[in-house]
PDB file with one MODEL, atoms N, CA, C and O in Angstrom:
MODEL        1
ATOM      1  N   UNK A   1       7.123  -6.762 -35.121  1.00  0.00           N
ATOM      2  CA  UNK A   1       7.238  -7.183 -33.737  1.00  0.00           C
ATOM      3  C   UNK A   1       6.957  -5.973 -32.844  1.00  0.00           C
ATOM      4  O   UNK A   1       7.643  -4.953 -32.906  1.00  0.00           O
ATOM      5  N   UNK A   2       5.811  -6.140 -31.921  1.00  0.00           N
ATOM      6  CA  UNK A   2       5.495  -5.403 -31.026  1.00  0.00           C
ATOM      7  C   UNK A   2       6.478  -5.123 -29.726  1.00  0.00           C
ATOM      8  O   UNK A   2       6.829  -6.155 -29.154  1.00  0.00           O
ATOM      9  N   UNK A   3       7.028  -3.753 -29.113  1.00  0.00           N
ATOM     10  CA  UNK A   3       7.820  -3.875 -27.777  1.00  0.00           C
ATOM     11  C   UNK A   3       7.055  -4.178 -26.325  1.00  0.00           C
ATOM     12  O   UNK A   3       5.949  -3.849 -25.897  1.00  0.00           O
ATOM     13  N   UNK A   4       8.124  -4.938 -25.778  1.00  0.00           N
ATOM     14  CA  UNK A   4       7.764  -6.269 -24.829  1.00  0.00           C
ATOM     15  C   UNK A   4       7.314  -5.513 -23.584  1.00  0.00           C
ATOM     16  O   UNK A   4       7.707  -5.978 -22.514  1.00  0.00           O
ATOM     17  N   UNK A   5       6.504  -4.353 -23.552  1.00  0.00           N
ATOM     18  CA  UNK A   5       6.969  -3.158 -22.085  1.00  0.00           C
ATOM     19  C   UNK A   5       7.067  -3.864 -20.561  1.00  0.00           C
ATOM     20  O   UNK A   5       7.737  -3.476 -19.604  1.00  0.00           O
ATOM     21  N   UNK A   6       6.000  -5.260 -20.671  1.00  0.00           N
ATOM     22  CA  UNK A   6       5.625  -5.955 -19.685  1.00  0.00           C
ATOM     23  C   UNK A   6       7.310  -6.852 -19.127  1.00  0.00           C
ATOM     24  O   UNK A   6       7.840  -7.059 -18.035  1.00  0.00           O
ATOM     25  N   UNK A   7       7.613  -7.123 -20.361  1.00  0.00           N
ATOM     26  CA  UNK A   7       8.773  -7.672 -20.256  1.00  0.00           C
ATOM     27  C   UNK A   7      10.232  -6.560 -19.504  1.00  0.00           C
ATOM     28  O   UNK A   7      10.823  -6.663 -18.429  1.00  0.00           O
ATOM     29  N   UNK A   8      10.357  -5.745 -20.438  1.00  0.00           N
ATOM     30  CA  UNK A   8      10.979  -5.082 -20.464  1.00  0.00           C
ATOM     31  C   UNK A   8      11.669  -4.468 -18.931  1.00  0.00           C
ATOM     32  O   UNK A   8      12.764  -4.385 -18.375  1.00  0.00           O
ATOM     33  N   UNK A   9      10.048  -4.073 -18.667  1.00  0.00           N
ATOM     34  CA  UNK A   9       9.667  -3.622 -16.908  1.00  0.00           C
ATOM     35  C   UNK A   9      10.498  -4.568 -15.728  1.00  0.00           C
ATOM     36  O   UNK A   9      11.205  -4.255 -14.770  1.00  0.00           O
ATOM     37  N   UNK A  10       9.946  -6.173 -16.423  1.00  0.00           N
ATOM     38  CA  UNK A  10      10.548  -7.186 -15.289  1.00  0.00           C
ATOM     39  C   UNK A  10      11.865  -7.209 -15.370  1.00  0.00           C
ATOM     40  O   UNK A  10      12.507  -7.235 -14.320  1.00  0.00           O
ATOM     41  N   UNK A  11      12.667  -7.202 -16.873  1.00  0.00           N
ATOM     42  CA  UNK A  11      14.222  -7.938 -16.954  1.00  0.00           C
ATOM     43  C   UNK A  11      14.938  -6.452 -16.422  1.00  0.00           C
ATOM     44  O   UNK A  11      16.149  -6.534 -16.219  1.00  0.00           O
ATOM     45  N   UNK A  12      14.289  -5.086 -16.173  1.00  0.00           N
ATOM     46  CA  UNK A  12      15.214  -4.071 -16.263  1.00  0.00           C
ATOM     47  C   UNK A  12      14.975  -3.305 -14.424  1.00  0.00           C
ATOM     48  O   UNK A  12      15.771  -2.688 -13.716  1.00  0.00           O
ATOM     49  N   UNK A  13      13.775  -3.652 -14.231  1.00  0.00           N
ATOM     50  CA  UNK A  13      13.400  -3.465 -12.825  1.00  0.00           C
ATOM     51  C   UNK A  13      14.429  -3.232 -11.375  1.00  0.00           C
ATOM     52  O   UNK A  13      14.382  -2.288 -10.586  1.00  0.00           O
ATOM     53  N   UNK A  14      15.370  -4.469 -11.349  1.00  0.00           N
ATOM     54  CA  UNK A  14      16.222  -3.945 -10.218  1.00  0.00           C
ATOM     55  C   UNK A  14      17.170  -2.773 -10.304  1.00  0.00           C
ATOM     56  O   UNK A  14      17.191  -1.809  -9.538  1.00  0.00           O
ATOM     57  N   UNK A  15      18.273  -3.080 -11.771  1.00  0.00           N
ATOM     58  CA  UNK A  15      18.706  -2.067 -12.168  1.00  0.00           C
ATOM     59  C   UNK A  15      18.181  -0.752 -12.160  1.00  0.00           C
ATOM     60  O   UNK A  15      18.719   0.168 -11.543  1.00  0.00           O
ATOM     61  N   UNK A  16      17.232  -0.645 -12.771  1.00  0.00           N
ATOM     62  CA  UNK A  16      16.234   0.813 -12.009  1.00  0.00           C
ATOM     63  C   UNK A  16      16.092   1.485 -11.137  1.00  0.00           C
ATOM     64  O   UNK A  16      16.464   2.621 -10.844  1.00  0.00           O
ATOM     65  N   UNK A  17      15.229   0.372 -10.467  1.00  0.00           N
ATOM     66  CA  UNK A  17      15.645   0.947  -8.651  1.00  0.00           C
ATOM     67  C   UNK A  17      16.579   1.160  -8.024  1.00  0.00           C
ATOM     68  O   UNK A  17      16.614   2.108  -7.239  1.00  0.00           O
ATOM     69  N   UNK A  18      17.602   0.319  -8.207  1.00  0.00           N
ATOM     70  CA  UNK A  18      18.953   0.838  -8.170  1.00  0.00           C
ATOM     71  C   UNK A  18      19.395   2.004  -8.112  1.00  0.00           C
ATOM     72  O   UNK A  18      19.794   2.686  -7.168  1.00  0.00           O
ATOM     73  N   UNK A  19      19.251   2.277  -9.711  1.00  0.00           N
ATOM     74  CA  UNK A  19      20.154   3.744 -10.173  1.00  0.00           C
ATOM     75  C   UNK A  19      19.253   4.944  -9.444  1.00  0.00           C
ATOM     76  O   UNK A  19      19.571   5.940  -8.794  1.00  0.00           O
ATOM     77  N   UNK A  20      18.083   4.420  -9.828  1.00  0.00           N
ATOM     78  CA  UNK A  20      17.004   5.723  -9.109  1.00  0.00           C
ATOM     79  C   UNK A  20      17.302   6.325  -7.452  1.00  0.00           C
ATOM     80  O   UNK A  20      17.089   7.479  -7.079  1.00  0.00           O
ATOM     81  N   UNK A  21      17.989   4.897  -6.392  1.00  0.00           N
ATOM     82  CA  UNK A  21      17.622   5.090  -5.191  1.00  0.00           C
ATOM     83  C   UNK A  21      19.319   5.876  -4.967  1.00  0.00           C
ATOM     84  O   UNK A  21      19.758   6.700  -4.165  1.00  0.00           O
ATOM     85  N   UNK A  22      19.790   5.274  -5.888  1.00  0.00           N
ATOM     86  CA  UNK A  22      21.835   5.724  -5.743  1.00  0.00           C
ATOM     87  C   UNK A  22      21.196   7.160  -6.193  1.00  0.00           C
ATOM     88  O   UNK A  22      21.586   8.142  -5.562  1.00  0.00           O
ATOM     89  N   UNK A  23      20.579   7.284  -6.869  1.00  0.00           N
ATOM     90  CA  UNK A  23      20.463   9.117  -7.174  1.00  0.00           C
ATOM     91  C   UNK A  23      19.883  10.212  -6.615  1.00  0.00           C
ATOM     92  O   UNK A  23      20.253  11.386  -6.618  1.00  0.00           O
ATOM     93  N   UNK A  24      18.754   9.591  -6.045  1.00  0.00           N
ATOM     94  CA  UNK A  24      18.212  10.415  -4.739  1.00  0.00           C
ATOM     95  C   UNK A  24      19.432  10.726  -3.542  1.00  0.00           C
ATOM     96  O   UNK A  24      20.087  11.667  -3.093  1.00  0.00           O
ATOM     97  N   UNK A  25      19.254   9.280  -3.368  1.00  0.00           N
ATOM     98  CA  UNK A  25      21.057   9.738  -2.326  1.00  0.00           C
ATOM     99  C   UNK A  25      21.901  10.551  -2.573  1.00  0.00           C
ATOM    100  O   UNK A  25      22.242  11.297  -1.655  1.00  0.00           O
ATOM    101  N   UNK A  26      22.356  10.651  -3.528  1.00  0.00           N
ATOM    102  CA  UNK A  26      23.829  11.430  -3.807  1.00  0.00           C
ATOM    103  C   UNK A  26      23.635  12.629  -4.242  1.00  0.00           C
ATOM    104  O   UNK A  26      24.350  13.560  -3.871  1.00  0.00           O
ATOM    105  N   UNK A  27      22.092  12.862  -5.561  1.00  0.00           N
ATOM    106  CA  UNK A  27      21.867  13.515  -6.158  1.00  0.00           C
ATOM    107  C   UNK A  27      20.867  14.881  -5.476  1.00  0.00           C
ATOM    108  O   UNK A  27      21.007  16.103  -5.412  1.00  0.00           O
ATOM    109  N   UNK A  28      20.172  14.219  -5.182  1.00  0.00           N
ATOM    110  CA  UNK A  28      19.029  15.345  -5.464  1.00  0.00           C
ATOM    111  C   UNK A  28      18.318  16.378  -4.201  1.00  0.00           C
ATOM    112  O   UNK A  28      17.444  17.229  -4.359  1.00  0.00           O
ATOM    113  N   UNK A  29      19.063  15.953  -2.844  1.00  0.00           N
ATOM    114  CA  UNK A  29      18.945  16.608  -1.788  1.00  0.00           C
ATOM    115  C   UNK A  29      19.457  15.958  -0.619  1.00  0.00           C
ATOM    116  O   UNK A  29      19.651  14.769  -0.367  1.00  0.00           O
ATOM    117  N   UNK A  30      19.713  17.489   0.341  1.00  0.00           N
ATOM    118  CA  UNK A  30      19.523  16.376   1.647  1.00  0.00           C
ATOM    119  C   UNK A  30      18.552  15.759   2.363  1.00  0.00           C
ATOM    120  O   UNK A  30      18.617  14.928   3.268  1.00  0.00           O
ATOM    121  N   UNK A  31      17.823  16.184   1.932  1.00  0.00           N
ATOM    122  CA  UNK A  31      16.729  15.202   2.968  1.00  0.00           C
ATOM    123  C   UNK A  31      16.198  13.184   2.015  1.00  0.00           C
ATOM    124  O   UNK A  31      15.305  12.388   2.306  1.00  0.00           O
ATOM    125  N   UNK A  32      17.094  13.149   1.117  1.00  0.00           N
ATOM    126  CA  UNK A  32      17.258  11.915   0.692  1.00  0.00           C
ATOM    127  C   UNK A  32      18.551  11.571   1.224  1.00  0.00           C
ATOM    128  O   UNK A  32      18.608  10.521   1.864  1.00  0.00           O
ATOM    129  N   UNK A  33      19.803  12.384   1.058  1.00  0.00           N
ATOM    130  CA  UNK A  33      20.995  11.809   1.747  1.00  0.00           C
ATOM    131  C   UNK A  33      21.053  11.439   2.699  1.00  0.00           C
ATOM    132  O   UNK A  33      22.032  10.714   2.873  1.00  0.00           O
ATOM    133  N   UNK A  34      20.277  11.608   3.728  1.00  0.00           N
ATOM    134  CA  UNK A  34      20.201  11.445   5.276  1.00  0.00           C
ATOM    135  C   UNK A  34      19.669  10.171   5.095  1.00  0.00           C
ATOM    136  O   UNK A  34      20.421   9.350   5.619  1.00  0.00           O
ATOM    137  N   UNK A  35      18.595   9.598   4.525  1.00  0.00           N
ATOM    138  CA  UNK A  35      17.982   8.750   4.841  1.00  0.00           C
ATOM    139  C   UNK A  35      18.616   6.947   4.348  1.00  0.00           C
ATOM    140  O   UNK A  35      18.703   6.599   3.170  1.00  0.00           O
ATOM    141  N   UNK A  36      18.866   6.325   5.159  1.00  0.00           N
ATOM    142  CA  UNK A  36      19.679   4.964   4.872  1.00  0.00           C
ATOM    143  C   UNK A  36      19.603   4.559   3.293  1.00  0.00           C
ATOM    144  O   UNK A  36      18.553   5.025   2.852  1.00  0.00           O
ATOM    145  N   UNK A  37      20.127   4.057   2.560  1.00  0.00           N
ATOM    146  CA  UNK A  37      19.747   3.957   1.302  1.00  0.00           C
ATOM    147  C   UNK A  37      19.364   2.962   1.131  1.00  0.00           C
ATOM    148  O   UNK A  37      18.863   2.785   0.021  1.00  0.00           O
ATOM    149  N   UNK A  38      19.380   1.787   2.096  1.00  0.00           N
ATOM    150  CA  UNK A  38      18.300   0.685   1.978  1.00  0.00           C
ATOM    151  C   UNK A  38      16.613   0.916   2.076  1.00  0.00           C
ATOM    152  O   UNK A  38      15.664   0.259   1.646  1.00  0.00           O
ATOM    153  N   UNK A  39      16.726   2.287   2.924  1.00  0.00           N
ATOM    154  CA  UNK A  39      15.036   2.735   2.699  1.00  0.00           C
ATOM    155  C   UNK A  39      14.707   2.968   1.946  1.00  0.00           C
ATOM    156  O   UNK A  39      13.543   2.626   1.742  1.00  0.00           O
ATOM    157  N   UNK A  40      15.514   3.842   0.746  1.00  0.00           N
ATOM    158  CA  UNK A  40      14.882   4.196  -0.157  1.00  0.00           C
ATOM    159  C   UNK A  40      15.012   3.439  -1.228  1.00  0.00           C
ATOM    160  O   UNK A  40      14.363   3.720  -2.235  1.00  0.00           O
ATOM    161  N   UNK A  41      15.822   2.410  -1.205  1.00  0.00           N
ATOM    162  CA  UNK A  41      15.458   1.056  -2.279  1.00  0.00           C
ATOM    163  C   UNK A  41      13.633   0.684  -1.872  1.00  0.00           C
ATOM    164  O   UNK A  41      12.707   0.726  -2.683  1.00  0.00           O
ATOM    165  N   UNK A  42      13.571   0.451  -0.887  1.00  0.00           N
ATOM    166  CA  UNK A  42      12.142   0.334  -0.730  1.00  0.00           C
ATOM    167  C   UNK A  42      11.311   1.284  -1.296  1.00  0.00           C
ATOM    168  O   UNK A  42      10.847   1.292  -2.436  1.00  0.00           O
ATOM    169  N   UNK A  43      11.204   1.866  -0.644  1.00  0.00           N
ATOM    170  CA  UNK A  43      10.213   3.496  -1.202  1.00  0.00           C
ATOM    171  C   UNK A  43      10.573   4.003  -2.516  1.00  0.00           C
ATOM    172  O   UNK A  43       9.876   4.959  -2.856  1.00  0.00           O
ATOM    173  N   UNK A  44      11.614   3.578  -3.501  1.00  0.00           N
ATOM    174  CA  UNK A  44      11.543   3.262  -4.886  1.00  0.00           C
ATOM    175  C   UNK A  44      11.116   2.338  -5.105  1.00  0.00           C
ATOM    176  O   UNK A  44      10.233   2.510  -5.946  1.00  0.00           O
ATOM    177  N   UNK A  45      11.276   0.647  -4.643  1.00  0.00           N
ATOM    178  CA  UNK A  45      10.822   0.018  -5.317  1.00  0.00           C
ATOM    179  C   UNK A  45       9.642  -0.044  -5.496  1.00  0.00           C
ATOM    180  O   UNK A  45       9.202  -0.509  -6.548  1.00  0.00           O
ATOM    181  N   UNK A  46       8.542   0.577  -4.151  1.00  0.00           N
ATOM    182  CA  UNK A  46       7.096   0.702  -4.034  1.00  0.00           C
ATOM    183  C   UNK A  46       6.737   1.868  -5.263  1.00  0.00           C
ATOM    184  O   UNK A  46       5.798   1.749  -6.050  1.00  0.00           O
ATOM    185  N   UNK A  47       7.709   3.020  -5.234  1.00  0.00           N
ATOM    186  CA  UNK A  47       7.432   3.596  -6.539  1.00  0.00           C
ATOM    187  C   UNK A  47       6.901   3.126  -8.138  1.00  0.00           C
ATOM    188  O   UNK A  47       5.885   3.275  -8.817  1.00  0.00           O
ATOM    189  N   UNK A  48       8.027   2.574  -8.258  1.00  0.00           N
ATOM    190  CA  UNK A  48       8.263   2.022  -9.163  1.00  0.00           C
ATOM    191  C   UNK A  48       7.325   1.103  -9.832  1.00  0.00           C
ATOM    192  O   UNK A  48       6.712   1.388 -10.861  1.00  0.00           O
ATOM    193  N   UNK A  49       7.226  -0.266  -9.053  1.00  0.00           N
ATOM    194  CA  UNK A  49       5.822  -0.915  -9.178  1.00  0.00           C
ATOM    195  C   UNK A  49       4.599  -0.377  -9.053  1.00  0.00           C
ATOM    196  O   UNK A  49       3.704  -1.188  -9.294  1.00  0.00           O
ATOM    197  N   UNK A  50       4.272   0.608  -8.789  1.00  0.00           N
ATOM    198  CA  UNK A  50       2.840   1.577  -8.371  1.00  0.00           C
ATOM    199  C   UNK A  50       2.732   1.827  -9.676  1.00  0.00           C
ATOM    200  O   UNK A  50       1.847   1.417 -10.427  1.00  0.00           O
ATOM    201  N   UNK A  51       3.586   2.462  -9.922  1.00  0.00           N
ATOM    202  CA  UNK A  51       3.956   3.286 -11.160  1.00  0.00           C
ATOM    203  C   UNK A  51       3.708   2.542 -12.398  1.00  0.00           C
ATOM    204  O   UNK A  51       2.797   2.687 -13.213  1.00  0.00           O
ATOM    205  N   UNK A  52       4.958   1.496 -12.383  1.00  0.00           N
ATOM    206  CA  UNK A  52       4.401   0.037 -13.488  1.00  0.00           C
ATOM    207  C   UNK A  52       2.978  -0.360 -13.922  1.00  0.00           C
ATOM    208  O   UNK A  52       2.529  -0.731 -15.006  1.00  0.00           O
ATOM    209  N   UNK A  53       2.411  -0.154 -12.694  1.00  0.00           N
ATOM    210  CA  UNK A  53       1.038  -1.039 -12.713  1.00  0.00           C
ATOM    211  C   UNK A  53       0.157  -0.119 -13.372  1.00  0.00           C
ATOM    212  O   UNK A  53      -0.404  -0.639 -14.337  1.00  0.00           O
ATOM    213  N   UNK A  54      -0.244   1.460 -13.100  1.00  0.00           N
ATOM    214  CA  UNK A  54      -0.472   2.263 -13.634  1.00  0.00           C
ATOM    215  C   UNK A  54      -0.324   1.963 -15.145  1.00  0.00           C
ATOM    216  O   UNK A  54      -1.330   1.650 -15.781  1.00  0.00           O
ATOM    217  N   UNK A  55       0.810   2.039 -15.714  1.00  0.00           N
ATOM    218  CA  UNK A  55       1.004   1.817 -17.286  1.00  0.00           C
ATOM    219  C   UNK A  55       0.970   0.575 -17.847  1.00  0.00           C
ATOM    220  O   UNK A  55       0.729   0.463 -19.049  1.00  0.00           O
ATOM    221  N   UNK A  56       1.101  -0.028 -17.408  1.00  0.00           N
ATOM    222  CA  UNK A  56       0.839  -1.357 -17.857  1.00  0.00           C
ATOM    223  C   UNK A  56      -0.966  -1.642 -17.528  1.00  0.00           C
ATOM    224  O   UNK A  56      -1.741  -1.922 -18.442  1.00  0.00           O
ATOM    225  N   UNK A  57      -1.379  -1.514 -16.146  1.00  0.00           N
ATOM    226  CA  UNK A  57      -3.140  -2.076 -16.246  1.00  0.00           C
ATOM    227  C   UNK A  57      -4.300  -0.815 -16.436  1.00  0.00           C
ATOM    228  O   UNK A  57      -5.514  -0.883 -16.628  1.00  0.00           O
ATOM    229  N   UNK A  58      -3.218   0.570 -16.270  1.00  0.00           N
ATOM    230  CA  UNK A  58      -4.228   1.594 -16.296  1.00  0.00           C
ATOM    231  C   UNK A  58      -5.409   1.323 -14.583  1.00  0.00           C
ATOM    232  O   UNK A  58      -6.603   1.513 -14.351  1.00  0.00           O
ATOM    233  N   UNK A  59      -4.165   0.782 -13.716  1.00  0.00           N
ATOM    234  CA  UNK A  59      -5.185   0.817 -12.486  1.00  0.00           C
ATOM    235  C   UNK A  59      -4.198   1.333 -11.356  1.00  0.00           C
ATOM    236  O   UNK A  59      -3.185   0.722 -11.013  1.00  0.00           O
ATOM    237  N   UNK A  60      -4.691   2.723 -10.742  1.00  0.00           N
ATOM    238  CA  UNK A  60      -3.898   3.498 -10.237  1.00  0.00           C
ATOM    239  C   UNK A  60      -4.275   3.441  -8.305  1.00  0.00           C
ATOM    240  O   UNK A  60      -4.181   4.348  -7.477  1.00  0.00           O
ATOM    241  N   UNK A  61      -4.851   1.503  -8.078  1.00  0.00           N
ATOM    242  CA  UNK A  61      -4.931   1.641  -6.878  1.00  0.00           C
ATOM    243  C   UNK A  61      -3.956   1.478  -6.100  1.00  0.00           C
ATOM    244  O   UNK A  61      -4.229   1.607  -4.907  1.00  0.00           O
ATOM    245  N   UNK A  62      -2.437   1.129  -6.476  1.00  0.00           N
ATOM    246  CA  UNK A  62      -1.348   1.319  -5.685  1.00  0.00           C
ATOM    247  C   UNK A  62      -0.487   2.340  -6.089  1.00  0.00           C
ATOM    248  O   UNK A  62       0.634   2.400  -5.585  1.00  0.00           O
ATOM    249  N   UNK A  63      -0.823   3.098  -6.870  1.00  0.00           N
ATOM    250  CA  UNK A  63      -0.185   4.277  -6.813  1.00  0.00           C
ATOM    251  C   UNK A  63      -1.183   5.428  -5.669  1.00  0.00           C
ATOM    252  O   UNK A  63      -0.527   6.347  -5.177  1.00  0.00           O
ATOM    253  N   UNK A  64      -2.191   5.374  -5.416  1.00  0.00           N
ATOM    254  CA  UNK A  64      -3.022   6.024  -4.042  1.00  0.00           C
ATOM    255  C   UNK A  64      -2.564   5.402  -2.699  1.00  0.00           C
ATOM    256  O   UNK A  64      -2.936   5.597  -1.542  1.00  0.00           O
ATOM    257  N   UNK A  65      -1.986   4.896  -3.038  1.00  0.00           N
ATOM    258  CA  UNK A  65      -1.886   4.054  -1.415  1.00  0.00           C
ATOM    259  C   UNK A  65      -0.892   5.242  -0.691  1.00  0.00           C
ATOM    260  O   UNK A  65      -0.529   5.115   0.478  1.00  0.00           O
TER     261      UNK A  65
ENDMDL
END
C-alpha cells in the first residue's frame, strides 16, 4: 500500500495551519506577534496550499504569486 500524501494533506490541513499560525505568534518573533492571528491563519493557509500544490503537481504557479 502506497502513502495517501494527497489525502493526507486534506484530512491534516487545518490542524497545520493551526499549529503553524499559533507558532509564528508566540514563537518566532515580534513582528509575527503583533500581527492579529487571524491574519496569519490566512497567510499560512495561502502558504501552505502554495506549498501543497508544489509537491503534489510539481506546479509552482501559486507559490510565485
Amino acid at each position: 500500500m502506497s502513502f495517501d500524501l494527497l489525502g493526507f494533506i486534506n484530512h491534516n490541513r487545518s490542524q497545520i495551519v493551526e499549529k503553524w499560525s499559533i507558532q509564528l505568534h508566540t514563537e518566532v518573533g515580534e513582528q509575527y506577534s503583533k500581527r492579529p492571528l487571524e491574519e496569519l491563519v490566512g497567510t499560512v493557509t495561502e502558504a501552505f496550499d502554495a506549498n501543497s500544490y508544489v509537491i503534489v503537481h510539481n506546479d509552482f504557479s501559486y507559490i510565485n504569486r
